[in-house]
C-alpha positions in Angstrom: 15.9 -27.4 62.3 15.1 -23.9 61.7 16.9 -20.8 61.6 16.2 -17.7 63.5 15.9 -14.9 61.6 18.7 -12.2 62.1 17.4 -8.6 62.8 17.8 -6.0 60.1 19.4 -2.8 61.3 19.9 0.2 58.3 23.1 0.2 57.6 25.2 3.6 58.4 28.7 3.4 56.6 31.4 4.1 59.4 33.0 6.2 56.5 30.4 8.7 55.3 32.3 11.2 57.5 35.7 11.2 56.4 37.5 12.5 53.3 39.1 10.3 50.9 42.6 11.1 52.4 41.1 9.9 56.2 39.7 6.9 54.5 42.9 5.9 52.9 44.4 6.6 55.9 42.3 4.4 58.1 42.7 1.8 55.3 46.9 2.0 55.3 46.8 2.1 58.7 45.1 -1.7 59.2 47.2 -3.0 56.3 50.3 -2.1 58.2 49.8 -4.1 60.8 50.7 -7.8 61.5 48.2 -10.1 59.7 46.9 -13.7 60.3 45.2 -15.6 57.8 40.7 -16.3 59.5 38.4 -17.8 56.9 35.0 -16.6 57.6 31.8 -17.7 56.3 29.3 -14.6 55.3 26.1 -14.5 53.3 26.3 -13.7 49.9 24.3 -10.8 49.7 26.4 -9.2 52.7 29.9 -10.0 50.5 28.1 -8.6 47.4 27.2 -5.7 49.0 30.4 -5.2 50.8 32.7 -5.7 47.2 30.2 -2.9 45.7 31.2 -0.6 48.5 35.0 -1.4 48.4 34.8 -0.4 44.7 32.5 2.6 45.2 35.6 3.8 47.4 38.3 2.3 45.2 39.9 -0.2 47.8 40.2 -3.6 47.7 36.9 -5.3 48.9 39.4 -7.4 52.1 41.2 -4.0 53.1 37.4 -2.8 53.4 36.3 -5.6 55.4 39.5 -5.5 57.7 38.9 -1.3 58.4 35.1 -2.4 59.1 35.7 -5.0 61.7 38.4 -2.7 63.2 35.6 0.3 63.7 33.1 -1.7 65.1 35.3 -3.7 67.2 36.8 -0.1 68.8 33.1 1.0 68.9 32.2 -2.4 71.2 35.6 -1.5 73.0 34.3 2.2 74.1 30.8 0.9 74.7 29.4 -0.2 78.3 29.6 -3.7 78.8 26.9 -5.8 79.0 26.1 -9.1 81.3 26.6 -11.8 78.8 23.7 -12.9 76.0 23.2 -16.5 75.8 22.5 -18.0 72.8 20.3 -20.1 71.4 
């Protein structure tokens, strides 16, 4: 069976705008809410690179991911919706 390859976008950090304070902020602010408890498998190289830019920032490398999928989920949210991709 083989596995399609997943495209390669550059990465642009969400947070290269905001100060410290807004990050923290953002951060706080998705720790605050209720919680419930995924497990999700990721590539290693994606959680490697994701611990070394939680501790660039000085946040715990979950509180990272959990701002993360918030941006690009409100991003999706504002964007126009598409028909819907079938997969293969």
């Amino acid at each position: 069976m083989m596995k399609a390859k997943a495209s390669r976008r550059p990465f642009s950090d969400p947070f290269d705008d905001l100060t410290d304070e807004e990050f923290e902020s953002e951060v706080l602010e998705a720790l605050g809410k209720g919680t419930t408890k995924i497990s999700l498998r990721v590539p290693t190289d994606l959680l490697g690179r994701t611990r070394q830019a939680a501790e660039r920032r000085g946040v715990p490398y979950q509180s990272l991911i959990k701002v993360l999928i918030d941006q690009g989920v409100r991003r999706l949210e504002r964007a126009p919706a598409r028909g819907p991709r079938r997969h293969r």
